[in-house]
TIMI-2910 file (N, C-alpha, C, CB; in pm, 1 decimal, decimal comma, always signed):
<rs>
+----------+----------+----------+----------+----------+----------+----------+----------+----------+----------+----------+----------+------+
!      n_x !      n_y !      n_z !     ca_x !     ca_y !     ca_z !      c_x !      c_y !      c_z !     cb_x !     cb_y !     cb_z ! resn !
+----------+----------+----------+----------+----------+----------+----------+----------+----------+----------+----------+----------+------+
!  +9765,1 ! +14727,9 !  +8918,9 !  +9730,4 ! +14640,8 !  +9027,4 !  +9624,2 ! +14540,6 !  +8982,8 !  +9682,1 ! +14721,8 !  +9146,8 !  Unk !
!  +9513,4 ! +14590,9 !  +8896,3 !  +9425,4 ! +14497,6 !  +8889,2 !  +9441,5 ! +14402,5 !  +8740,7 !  +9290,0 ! +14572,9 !  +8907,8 !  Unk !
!  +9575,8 ! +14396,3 !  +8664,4 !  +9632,3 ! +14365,0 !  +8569,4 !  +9711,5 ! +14226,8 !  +8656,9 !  +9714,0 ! +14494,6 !  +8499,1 !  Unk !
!  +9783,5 ! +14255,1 !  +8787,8 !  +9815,2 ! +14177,9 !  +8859,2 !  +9751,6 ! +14082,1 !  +8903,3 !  +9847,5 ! +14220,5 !  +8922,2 !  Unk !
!  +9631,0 ! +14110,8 !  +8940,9 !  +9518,8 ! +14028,6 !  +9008,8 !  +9458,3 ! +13908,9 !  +8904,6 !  +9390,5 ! +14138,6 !  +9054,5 !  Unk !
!  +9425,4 ! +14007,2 !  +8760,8 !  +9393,4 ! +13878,3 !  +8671,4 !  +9492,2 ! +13796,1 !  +8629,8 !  +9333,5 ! +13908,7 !  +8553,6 !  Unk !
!  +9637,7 ! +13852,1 !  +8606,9 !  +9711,8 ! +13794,9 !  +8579,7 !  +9732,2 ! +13652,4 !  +8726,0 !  +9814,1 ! +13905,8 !  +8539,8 !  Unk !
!  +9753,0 ! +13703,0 !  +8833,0 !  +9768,0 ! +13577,0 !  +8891,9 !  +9615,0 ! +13487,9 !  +8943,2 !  +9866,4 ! +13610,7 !  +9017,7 !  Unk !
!  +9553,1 ! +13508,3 !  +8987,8 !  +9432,5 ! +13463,5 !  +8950,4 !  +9350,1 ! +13408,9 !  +8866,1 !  +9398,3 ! +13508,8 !  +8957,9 !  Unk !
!  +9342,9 ! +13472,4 !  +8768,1 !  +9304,1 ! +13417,2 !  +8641,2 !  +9352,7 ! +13388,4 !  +8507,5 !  +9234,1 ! +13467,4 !  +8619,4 !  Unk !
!  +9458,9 ! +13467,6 !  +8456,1 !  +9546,1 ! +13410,0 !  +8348,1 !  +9639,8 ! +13310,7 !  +8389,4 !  +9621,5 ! +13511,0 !  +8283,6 !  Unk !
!  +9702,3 ! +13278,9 !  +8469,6 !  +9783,8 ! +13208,2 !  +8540,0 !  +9720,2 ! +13035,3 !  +8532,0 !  +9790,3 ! +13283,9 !  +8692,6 !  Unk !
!  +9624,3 ! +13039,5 !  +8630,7 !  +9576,9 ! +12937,6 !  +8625,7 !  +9478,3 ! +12837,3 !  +8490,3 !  +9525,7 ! +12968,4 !  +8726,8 !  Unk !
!  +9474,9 ! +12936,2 !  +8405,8 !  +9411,5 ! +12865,9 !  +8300,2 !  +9482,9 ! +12851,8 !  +8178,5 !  +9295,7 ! +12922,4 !  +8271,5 !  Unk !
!  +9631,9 ! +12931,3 !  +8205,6 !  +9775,8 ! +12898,8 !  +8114,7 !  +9805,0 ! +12781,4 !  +8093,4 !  +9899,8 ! +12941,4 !  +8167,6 !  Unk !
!  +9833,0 ! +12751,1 !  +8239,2 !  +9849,8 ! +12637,8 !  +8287,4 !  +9790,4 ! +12492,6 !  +8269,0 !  +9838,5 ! +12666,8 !  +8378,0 !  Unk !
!  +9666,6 ! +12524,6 !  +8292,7 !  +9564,3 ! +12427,6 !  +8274,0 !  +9594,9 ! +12360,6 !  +8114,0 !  +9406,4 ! +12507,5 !  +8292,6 !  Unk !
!  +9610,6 ! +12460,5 !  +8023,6 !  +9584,9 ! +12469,8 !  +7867,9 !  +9714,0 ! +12413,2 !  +7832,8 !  +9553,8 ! +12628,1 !  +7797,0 !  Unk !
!  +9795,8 ! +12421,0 !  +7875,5 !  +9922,9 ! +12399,5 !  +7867,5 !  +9960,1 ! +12257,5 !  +7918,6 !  +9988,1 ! +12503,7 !  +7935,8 !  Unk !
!  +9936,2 ! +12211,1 !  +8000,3 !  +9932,2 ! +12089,8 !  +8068,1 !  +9857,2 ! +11992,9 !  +8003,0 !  +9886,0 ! +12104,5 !  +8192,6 !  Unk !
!  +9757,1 ! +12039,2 !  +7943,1 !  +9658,6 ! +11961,0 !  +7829,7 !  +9770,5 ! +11929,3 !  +7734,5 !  +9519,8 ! +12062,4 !  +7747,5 !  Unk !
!  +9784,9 ! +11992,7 !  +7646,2 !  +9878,8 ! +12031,3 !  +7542,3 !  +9979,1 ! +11974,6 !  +7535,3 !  +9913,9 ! +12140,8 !  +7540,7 !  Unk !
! +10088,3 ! +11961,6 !  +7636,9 ! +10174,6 ! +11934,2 !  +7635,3 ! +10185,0 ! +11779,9 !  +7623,4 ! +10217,4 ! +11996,2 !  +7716,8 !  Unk !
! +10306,5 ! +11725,0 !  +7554,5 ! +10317,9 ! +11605,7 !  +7503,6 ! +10442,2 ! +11524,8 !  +7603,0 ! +10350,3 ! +11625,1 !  +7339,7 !  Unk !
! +10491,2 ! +11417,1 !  +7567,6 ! +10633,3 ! +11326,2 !  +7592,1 ! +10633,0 ! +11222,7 !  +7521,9 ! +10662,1 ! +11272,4 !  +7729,9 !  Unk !
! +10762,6 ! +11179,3 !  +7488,0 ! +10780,8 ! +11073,0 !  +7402,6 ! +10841,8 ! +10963,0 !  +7499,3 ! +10872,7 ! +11112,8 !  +7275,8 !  Unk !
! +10791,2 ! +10841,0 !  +7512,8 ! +10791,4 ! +10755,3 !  +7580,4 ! +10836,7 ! +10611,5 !  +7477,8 ! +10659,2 ! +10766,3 !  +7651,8 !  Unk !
! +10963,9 ! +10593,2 !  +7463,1 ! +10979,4 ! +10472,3 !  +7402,5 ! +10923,1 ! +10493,4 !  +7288,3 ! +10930,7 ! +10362,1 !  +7467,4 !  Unk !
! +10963,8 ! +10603,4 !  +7210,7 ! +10898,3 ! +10616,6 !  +7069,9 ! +10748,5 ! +10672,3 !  +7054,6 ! +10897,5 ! +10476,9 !  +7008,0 !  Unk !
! +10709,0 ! +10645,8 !  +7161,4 ! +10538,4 ! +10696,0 !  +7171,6 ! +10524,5 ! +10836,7 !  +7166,0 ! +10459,0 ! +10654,8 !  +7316,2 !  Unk !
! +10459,5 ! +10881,9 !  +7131,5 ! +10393,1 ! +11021,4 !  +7168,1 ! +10285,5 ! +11020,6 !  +7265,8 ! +10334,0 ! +11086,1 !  +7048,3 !  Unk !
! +10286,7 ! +11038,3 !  +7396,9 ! +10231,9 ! +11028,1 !  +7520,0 ! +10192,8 ! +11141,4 !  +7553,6 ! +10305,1 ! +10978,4 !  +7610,3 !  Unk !
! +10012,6 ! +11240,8 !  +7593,9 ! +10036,6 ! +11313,4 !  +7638,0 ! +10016,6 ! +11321,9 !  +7844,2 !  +9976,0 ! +11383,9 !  +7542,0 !  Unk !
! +10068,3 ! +11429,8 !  +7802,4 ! +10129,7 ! +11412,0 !  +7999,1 !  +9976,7 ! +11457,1 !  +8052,0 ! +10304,4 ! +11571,7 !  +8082,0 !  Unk !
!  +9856,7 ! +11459,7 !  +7990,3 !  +9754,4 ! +11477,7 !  +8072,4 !  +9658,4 ! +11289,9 !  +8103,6 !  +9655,1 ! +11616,8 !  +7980,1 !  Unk !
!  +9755,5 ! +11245,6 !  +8049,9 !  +9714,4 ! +11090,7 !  +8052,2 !  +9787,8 ! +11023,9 !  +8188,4 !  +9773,4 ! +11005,3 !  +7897,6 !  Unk !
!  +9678,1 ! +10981,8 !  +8253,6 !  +9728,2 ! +10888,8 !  +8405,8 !  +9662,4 ! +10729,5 !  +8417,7 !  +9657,3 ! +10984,0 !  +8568,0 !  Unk !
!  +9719,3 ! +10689,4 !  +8518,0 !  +9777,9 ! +10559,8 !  +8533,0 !  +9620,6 ! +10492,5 !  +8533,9 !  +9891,0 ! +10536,7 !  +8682,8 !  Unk !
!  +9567,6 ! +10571,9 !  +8625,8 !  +9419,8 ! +10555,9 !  +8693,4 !  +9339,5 ! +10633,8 !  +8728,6 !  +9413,2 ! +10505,9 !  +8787,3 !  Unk !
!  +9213,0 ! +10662,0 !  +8727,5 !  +9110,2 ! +10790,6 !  +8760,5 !  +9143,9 ! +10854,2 !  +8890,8 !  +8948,3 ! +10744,8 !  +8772,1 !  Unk !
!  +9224,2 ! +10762,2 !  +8929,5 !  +9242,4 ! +10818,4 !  +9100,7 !  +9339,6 ! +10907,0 !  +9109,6 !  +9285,8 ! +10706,3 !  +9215,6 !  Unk !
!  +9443,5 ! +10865,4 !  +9022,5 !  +9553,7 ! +10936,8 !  +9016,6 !  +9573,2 ! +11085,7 !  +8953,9 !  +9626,6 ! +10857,3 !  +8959,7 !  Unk !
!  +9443,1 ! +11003,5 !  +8866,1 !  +9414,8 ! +11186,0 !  +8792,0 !  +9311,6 ! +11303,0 !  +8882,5 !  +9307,7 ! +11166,9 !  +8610,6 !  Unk !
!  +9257,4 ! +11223,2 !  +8960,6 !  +9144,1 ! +11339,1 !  +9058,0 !  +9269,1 ! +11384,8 !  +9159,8 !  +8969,3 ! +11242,1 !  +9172,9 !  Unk !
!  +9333,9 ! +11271,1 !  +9197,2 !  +9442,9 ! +11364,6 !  +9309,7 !  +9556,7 ! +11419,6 !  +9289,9 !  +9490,1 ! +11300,9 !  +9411,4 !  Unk !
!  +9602,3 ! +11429,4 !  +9156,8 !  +9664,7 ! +11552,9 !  +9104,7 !  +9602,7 ! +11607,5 !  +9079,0 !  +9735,5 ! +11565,4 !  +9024,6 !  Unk !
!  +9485,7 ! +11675,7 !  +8995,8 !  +9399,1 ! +11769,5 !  +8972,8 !  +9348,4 ! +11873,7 !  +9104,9 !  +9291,0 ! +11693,0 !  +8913,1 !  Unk !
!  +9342,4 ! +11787,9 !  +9228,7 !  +9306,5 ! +11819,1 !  +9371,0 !  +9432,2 ! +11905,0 !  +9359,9 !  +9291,4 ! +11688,3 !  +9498,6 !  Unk !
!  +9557,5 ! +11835,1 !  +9439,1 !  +9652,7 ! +11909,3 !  +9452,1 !  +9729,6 ! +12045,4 !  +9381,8 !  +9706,0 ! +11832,9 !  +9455,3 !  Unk !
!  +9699,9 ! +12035,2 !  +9242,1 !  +9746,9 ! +12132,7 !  +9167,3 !  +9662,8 ! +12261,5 !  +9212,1 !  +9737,4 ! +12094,2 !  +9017,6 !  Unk !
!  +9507,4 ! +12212,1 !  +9203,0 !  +9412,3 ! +12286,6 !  +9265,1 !  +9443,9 ! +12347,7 !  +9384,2 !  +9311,6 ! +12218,4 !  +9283,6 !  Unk !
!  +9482,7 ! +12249,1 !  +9484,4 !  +9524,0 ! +12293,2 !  +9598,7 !  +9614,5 ! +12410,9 !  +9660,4 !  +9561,0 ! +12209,2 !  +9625,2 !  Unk !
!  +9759,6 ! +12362,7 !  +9581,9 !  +9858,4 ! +12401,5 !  +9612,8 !  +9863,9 ! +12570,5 !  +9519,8 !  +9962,9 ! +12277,6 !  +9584,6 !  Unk !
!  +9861,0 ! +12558,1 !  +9406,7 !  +9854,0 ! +12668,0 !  +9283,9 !  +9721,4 ! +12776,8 !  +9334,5 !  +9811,4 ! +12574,5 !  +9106,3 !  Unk !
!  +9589,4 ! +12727,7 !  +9392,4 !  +9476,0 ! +12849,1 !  +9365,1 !  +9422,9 ! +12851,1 !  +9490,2 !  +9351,6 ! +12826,0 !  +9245,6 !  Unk !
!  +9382,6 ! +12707,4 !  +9603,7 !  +9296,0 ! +12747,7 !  +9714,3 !  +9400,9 ! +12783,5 !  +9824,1 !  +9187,4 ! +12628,2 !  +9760,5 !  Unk !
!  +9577,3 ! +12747,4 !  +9868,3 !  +9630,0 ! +12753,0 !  +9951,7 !  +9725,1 ! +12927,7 !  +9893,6 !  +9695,4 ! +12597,7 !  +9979,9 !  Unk !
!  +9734,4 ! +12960,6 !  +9815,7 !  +9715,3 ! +13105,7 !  +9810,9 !  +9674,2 ! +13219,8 !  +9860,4 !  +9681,6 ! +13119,7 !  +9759,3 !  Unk !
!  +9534,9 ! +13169,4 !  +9809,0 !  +9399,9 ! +13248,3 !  +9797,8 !  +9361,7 ! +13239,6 !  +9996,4 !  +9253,1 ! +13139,1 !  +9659,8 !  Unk !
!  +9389,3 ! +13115,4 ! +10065,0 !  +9357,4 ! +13111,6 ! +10177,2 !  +9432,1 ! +13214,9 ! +10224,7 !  +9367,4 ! +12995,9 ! +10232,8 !  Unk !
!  +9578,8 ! +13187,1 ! +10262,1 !  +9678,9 ! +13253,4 ! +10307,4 !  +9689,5 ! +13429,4 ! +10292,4 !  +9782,2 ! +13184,5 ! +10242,7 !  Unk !
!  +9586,6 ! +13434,7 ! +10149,2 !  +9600,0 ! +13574,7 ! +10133,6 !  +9500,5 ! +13668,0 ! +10246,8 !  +9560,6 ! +13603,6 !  +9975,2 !  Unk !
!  +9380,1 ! +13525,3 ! +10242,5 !  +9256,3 ! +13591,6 ! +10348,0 !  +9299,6 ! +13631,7 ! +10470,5 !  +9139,8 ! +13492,5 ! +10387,3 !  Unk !
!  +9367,7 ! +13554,0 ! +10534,2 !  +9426,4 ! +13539,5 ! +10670,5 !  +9475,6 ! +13682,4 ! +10721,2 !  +9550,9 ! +13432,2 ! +10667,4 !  Unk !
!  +9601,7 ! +13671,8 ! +10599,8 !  +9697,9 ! +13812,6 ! +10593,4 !  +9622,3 ! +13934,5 ! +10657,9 !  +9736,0 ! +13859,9 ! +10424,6 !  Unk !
!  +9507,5 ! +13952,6 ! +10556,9 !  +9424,5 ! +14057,7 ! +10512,7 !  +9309,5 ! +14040,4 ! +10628,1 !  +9373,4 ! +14041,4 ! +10346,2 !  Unk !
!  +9312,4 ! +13964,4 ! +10706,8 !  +9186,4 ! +13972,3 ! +10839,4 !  +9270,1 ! +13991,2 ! +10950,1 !  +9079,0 ! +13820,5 ! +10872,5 !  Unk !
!  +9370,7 ! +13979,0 ! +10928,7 !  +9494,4 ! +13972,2 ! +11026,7 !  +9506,2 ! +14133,5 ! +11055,3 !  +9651,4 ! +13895,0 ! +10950,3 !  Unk !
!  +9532,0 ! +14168,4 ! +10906,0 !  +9587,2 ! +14358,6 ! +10918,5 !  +9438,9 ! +14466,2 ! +10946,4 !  +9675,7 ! +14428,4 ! +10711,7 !  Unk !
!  +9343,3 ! +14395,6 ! +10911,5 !  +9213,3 ! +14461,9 ! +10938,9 !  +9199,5 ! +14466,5 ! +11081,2 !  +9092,7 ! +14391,4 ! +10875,7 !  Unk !
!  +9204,4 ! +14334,4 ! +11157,4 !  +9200,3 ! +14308,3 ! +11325,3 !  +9308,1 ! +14407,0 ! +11386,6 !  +9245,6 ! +14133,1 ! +11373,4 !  Unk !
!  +9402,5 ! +14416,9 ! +11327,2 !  +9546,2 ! +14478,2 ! +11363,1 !  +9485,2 ! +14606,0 ! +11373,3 !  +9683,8 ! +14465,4 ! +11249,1 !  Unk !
!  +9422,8 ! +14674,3 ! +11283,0 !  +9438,6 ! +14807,4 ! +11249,3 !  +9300,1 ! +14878,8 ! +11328,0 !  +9447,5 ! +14824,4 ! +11073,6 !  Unk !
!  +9205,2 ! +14787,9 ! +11348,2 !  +9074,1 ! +14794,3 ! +11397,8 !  +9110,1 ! +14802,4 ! +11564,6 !  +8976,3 ! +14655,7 ! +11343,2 !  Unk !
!  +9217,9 ! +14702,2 ! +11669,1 !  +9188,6 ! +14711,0 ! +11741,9 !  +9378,8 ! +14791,8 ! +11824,1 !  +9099,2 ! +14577,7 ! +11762,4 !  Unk !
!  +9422,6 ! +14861,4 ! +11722,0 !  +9548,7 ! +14920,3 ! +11769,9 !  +9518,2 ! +15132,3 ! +11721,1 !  +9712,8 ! +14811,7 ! +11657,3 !  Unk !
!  +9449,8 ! +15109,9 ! +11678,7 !  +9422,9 ! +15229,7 ! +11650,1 !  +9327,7 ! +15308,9 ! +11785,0 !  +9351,6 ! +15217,9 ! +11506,9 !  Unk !
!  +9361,4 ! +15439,0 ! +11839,0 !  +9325,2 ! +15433,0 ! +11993,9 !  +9191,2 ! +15580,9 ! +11874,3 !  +9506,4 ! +15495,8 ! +12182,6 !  Unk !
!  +9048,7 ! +15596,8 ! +11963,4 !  +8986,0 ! +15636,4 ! +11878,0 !  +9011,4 ! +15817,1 ! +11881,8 !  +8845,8 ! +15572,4 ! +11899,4 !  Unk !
!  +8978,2 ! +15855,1 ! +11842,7 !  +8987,8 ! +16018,9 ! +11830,4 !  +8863,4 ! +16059,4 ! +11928,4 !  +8964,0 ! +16086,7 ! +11649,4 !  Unk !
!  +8898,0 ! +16185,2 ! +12032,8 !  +8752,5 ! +16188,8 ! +12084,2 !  +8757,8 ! +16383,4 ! +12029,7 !  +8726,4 ! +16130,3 ! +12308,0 !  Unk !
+----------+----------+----------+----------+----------+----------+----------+----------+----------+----------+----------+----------+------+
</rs>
């Protein structure tokens, strides 16, 4: 389980990262790498989004779940007397 956790959490996202660096394209003979953008803007709001979508909209969704089943379990459970 906790092989899982680093794996998606933390090996995952810095695979990626390293990899995306790394990685190349040939453009009309060029060797272009694909971490090169048009404009600074373009590169903060993919960086945002990848961010976004890949680690904080996850990580949110997971909180939710997990306050969801705590509330669930906290206020369906009748107490023992």
């Amino acid at each position: 389980m906790y092989g899982g956790i680093v794996f998606i959490w933390i090996f995952n996202p810095v695979y990626q990262i390293i990899i995306g660096v790394l990685i190349t394209d040939i453009i009309k003979g060029t060797c272009v790498p694909w971490g090169v953008y048009s404009s600074y803007a373009a590169e903060k709001a993919v960086a945002f989004l990848v961010l976004f979508f890949a680690y904080l909209l996850p990580l949110m969704a997971m909180l939710f779940c997990y306050y969801r089943i705590v509330y669930t379990i906290k206020h369906k459970v009748s107490p023992t007397v």
